[in-house]
N, C-alpha and C positions, 0 to 999 in steps of 0.2 A: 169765657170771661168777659163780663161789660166792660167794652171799652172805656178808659179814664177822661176820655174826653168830655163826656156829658159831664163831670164829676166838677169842672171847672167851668163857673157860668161866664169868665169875661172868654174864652174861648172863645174864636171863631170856628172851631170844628165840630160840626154836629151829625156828618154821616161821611162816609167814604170817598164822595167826591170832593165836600170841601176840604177831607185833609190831605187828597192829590193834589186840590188848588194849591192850599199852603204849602205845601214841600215846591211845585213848581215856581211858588211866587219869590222863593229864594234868589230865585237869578233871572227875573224878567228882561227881556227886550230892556237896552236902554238904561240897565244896572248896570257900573262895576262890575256887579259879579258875576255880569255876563260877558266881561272881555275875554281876550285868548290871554293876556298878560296874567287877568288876578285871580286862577287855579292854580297856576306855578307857583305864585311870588310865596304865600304860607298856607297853601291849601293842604299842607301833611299837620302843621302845626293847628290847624282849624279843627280839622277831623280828629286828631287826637286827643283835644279840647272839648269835643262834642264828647268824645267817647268817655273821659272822665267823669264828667259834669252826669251823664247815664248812668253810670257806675262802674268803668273801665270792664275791659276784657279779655284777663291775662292768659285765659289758656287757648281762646280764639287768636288772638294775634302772634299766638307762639308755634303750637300746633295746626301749622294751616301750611296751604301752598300757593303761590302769587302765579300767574299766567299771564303774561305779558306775550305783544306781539303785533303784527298789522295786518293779521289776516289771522284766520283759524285758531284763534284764542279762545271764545266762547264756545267752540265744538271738541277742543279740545278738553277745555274745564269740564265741559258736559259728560264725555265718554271717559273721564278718570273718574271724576263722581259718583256716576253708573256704576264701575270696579267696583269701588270700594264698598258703595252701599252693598254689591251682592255678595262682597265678603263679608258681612252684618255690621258691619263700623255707623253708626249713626254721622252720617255726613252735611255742612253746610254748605251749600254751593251760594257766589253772591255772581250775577254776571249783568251784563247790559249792553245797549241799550235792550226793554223790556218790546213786546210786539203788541199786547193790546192794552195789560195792564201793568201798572210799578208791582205788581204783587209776585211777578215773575223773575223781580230780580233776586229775590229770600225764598231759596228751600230747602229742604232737608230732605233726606235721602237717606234709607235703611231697610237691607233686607228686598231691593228690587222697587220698593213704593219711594216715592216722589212726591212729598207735599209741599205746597207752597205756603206763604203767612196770609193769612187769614186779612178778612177786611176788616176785623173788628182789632186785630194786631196792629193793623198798621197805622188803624186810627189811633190806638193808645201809643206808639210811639211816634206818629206827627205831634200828639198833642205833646209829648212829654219833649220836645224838638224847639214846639213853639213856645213855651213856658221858658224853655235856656234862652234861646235866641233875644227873647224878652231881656233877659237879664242878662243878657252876655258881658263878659267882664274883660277881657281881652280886646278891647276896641282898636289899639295898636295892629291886629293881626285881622281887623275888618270884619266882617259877616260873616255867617255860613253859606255855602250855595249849597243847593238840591242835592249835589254829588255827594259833596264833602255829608249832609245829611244821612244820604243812603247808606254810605259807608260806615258810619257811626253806629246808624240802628242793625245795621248789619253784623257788624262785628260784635255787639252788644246783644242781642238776640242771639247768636251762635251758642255765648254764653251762656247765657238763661236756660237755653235748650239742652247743655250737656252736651255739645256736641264731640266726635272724639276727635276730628280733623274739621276742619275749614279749606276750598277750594276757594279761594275769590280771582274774578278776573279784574283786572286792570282796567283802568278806564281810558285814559289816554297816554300817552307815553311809557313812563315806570318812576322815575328816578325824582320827580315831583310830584306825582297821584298818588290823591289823598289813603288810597289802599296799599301803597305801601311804607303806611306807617308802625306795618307787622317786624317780624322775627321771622321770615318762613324757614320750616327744613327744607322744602325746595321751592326751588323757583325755576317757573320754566318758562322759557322763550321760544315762541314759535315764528313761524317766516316772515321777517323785515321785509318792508318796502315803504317808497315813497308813500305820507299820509300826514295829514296833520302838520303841515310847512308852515304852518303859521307860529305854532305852538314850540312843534318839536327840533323845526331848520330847515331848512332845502337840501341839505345832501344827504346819505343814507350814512355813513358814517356820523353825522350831526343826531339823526333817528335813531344808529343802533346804541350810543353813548346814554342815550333816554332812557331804553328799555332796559340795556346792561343795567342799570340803577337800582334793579330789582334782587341783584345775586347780593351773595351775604360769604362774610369770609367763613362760616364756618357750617352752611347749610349746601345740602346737594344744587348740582348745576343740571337742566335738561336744557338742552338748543338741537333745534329742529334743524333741516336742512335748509343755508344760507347761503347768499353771495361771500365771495373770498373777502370781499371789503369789510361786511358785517361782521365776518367772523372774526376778523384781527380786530376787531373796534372790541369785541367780546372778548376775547381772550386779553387783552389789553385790559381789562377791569378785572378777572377773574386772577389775573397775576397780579395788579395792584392792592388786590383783597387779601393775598396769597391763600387761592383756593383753586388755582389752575388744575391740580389734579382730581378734584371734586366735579369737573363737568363731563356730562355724558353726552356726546353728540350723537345725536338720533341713526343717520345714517352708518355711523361703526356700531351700534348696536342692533337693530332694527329695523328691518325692510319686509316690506308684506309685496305680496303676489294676488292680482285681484282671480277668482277664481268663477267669475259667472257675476251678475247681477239680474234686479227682474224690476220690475215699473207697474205699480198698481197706483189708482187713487185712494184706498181706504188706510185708515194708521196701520201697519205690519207689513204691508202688501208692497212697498217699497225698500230695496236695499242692496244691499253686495256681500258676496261671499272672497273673503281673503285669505290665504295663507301667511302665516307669519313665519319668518326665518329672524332668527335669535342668533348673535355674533359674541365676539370677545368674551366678555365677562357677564353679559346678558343672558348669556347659552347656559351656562351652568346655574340659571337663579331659578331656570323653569326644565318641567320631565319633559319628555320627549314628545309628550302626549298634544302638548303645544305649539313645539318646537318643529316646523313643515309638517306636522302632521292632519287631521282632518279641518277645514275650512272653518274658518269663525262669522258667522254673521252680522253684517251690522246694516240696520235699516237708514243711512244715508246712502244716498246716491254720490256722485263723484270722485276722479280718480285722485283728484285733491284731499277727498275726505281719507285717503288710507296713509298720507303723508301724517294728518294729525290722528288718527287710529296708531300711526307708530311711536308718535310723539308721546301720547297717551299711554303706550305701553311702557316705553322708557321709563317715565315719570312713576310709574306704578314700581318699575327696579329698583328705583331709588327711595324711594318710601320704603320696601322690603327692606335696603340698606339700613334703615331709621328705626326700623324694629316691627312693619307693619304685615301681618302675616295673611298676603292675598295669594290664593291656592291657582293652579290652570283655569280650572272651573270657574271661579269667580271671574276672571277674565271673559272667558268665554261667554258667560249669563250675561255679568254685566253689558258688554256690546249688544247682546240682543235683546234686552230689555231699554237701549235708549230710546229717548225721544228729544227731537229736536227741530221744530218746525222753523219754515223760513230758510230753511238748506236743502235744498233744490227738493221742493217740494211737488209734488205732482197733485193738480187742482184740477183738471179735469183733461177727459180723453176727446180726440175726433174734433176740432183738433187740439191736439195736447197743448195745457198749458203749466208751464211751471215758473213755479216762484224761488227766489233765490237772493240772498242779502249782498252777493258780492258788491261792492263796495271799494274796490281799490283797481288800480290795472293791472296789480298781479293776481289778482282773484279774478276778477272780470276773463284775462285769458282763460285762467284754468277753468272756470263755467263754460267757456266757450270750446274748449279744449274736451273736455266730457260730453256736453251737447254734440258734437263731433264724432263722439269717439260711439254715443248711446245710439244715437240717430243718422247713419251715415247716409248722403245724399238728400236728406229732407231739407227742407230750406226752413231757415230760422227769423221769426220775428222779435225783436227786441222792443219792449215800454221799459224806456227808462227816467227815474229819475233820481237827482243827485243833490247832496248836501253842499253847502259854502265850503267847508273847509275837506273837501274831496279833492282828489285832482282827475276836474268833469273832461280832461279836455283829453288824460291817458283812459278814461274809462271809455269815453265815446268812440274811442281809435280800437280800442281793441275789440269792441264789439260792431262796431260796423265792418271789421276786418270779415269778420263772418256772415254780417245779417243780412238777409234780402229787405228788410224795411226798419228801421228807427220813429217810434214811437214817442215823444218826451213831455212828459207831462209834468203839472203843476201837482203838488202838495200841498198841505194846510200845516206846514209844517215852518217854523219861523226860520229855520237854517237853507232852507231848499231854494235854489235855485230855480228862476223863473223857466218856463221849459220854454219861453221865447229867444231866452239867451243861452239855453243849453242847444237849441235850435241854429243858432249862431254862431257858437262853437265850433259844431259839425262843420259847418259850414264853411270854418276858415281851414278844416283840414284840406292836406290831400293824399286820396288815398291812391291815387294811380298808379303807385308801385311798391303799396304794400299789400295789397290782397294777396292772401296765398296763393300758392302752386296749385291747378288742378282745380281752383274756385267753382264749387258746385253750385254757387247762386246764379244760375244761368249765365254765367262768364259776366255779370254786370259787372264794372268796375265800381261802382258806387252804390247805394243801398238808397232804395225810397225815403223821404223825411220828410215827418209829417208834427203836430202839435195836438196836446189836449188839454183841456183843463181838470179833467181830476182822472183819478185811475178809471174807474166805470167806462168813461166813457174814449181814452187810452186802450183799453181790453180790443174795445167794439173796433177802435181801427185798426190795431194790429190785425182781429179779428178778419175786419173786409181786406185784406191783404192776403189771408194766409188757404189755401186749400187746405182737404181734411185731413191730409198727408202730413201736414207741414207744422210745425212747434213757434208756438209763443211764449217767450219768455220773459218775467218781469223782472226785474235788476235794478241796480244803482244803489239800494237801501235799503237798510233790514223794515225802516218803515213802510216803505212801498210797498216790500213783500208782505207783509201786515195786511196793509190795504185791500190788498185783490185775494187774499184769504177770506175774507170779512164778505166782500163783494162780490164774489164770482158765483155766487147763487142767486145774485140779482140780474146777471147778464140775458 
C-alpha cells in the first residue's frame, strides 16, 4: 500500500526517516513534553484522544494483556506472544524501547512468524498523527508526545489487522502510561524495583502503587516473584478492586528447573533447557506431558530469564481461564521459536563478548549473578553505560562488585549520562566490604576504571584489559546493547 503521506503536499513526511523525525519531534530536548511531570499529568487522556480521532480500537484495547514491571517486562511480553502465535492466534505485540529501529515496537505474530510494520505503514500513520496534532482540539490536555503517539498507532493498527489478542508493554510505570488506557483480561506484573524516582517516587511501595494501576476489578492478576513490601502494596489494590482472588502469583503456581544451557554466536545457537513444575491449580490446566516432564527450550541465556519463562507461563493460565485454548505443544514451540536480541546476547567469541540491556540494580546483579554462574572463574569486563533517570549509582555497585575493569562510555543519546560523571560515581563508592566471598577477580578489591567516548571505542578498552579467557560485557541500556551489536563487526 503507498504510503498516505505523499498524498498530502503541506506534509513534512516524505520517506521513513522524516516520519521518525516527526514522531520524535513530539517531545524534543527543552519541550514540556519532555518533562518527567507532563506523561503523568493527562498522557492516558492524550492517547486515548489520538486513538479516537484514528478511529478508536475497541476490540484491541479490550482483548489484550498489559505487562507492567522494572525489569523483565519486554521478555516477558515477548515469550507470551511467541505462545500464543504458535497456538495460531494472530497476535499484536507493542513493546520498547525499540534497538535499531521504531518499527520494532509493532508486530504481529502467527503460527511461529513474526512480522514487524512496515516503513511504508509507519509512514501512513506518522502522517495520519501529524495531520491530528495539526488540529488537535483538546489544547486543555496539551500535546501528544512520541509515546502517547506510538501507543495510538499501536492500538489502532492491532485493529485494522484483526488481531485476536493484543500483548502491549508498559512504558513506564502503569497507573498513568498512556497504554493503559485499555480494559486488559490480564495484567501482568513482573519484578518491581527501584526505577524511574523521578516519575514514579523514591520508595518501592511509591513504585509498586504505579504499576498496581494496571489490575482491573474484573480481569485476571499475574505477579511474578516480589519483595514482601511490593506484594502488600499489590494486594492492597487487587482487594480495593475486589479482585483479590483473581491474582495468580507466579511462584505458587510455577517454577522451572534450568536443565543444561549452551552459548553460540549465531541466532539458535544460544539458549537454556528448563523444566517446568506446575503447582496448585496450574497443575491440572496442563497433561503431564508438560508438567516435569521433558525439557523445554528457550534460546535466552540467564537464570533470570526462567523467572519470566514462569511468569510467561502463568500468564498463558490465565488467558486458558479467558477462554484461550493454548495446547503443551504450543507452549513448548512457542519458547523455541523466540527471538529476542539485547538479552544477553553472545556477539563474539575469544574473547566473549556479550551484550545485555540490564538497566536497573536488580537486573544488573542477576546479569552478574549468570555471568557467574555461565563462566565460573573468568574474569569479567564491564562498558557500561547509563540513562538520567537510572539509578547509575546502584547499577555501578553491583557490577563492579564482580568486574575486573569498568568501562563507561558516552552515548549519543539525549537521556545518557556523561561517562565522565558515571566515572565519578564509581568513584565516590566504596567497595572494600562488599565484594564477595571468594572474589575471583584476583582478590582486587576494586576494579580498574577507565572512560570512552563512544561504544567502539569502549569495546577496544575493555578489549586491552581482558585476556582470551575472560568476558566482556556491555550493559547499562538496551541502547548500548544496540550499539555494540551494530559495531562489533567494525572492531
Amino acid at each position: 500500500m503507498a504510503p498516505r503521506a505523499v498524498e498530502n503536499s503541506q506534509s513534512g513526511i516524505r520517506d521513513f526517516e522524516s516520519a521518525v523525525g516527526y514522531i520524535h519531534s513530539l517531545d524534543l530536548l527543552d519541550t514540556p513534553q519532555h518533562t518527567h511531570a507532563y506523561a503523568f499529568q493527562h498522557g492516558i487522556a492524550r492517547a486515548r484522544r489520538l486513538l479516537e480521532r484514528l478511529g478508536d480500537a475497541p476490540k484491541a484495547t479490550t482483548q489484550c494483556v498489559l505487562v507492567a514491571g522494572s525489569k523483565g517486562k519486554g521478555s516477558t511480553a515477548t515469550m507470551l506472544s511467541a505462545v500464543l502465535s504458535a497456538a495460531g492466534y494472530r497476535v499484536g505485540i507493542f513493546t520498547g524501547p525499540h534497538l535499531h529501529t521504531p518499527l520494532e515496537r509493532f508486530a504481529i505474530g502467527r503460527s511461529g512468524r513474526h512480522e514487524l510494520m512496515s516503513e511504508a505503514q509507519f509512514m501512513d500513520w506518522a502522517a495520519r498523527i501529524e495531520r491530528i496534532v495539526a488540529s488537535w482540539d483538546r489544547p486543555e490536555l496539551g500535546q501528544p508526545t512520541r509515546f502517547e503517539a506510538f501507543t495510538a498507532m499501536a492500538y489502532r493498527w492491532f485493529e485494522e489487522q484483526a488481531v485476536d489478542l493484543a500483548v502491549m508493554e508498559i512504558g513506564i510505570g502503569g497507573r498513568h502510561d498512556a497504554v493503559n488506557l485499555a480494559e486488559p483480561m490480564v495484567s501482568v506484573i513482573t519484578n518491581i524495583s527501584l526505577e524511574h524516582t523521578q516519575m514514579l517516587g523514591r520508595t518501592l511501595p511509591e513504585i509498586a502503587y504505579a504499576k498496581a494501576g494496571i489490575l482491573r476489578a474484573h480481569g485476571e492478576g499475574v505477579i511474578a516473584p516480589q519483595q514482601d513490601v511490593v506484594k502488600q502494596v499489590i494486594l492492597a489494590e487487587a482487594q480495593r478492586l475486589g479482585n483479590a482472588g483473581k491474582l495468580r502469583f507466579v511462584e505458587e503456581c510455577c517454577t522451572l528447573e534450568c536443565a543444561g544451557f549452551q552459548i553460540g554466536v549465531d541466532a539458535g545457537q544460544s539458549g537454556q533447557w528448563f523444566h517446568v513444575h506446575l503447582h496448585g491449580s496450574c497443575a491440572g490446566a496442563y497433561s503431564e506431558e508438560l508438567n516435569g516432564r521433558g525439557p523445554l527450550f528457550c534460546p535466552l541465556l540467564g537464570r533470570y530469564q526462567l523467572e519470566n519463562a514462569a511468569t510467561a507461563i502463568t500468564a498463558v493460565q490465565a488467558l486458558r481461564a479467558c477462554g484461550y485454548d493454548v495446547r503443551d505443544d504450543d507452549v513448548r514451540q512457542g519458547f523455541a521459536n523466540l527471538r529476542w536480541p539485547g538479552r544477553f546476547e553472545v556477539l563474539r567469541h575469544s574473547p566473549l563478548i556479550i551484550a545485555d540491556g540490564a538497566h536497573t540494580p536488580y537486573s544488573m546483579a542477576q546479569l552478574c549473578a549468570s555471568l557467574q554462574e555461565y563462566f565460573p572463574g573468568r574474569r569479567l569486563h564491564f562498558v557500561l553505560g547509563i540513562l538520567r533517570d537510572k539509578d547509575a549509582r546502584g547499577i555501578i555497585h553491583e557490577a563492579a562488585r564482580a568486574a575486573a575493569s569498568l568501562t563507561f562510555t558516552d552515548m549519543d543519546v539525549r537521556r545518557a549520562v556523561p561517562a565522565e560523571q558515571l566515572l565519578a560515581t564509581w568513584q565516590a563508592l566504596d567497595l572494600s566490604t562488599s565484594r564477595p566471598q571468594g572474589d575471583p577477580q584476583n582478590q582486587r578489591l576494586s576494579p580498574v576504571a577507565s572512560t570512552a567516548v563512544d561504544i567502539s571505542s569502549a569495546v577496544r578498552q575493555a578489549l586491552s584489559y581482558a585476556g582470551c579467557n575472560d568476558v566482556v560485557c556491555v550493559a547499562g541500556s538496551l541502547h548500548l546493547a544496540a550499539l555494540a551489536a551494530e559495531q562489533i563487526g567494525n572492531l
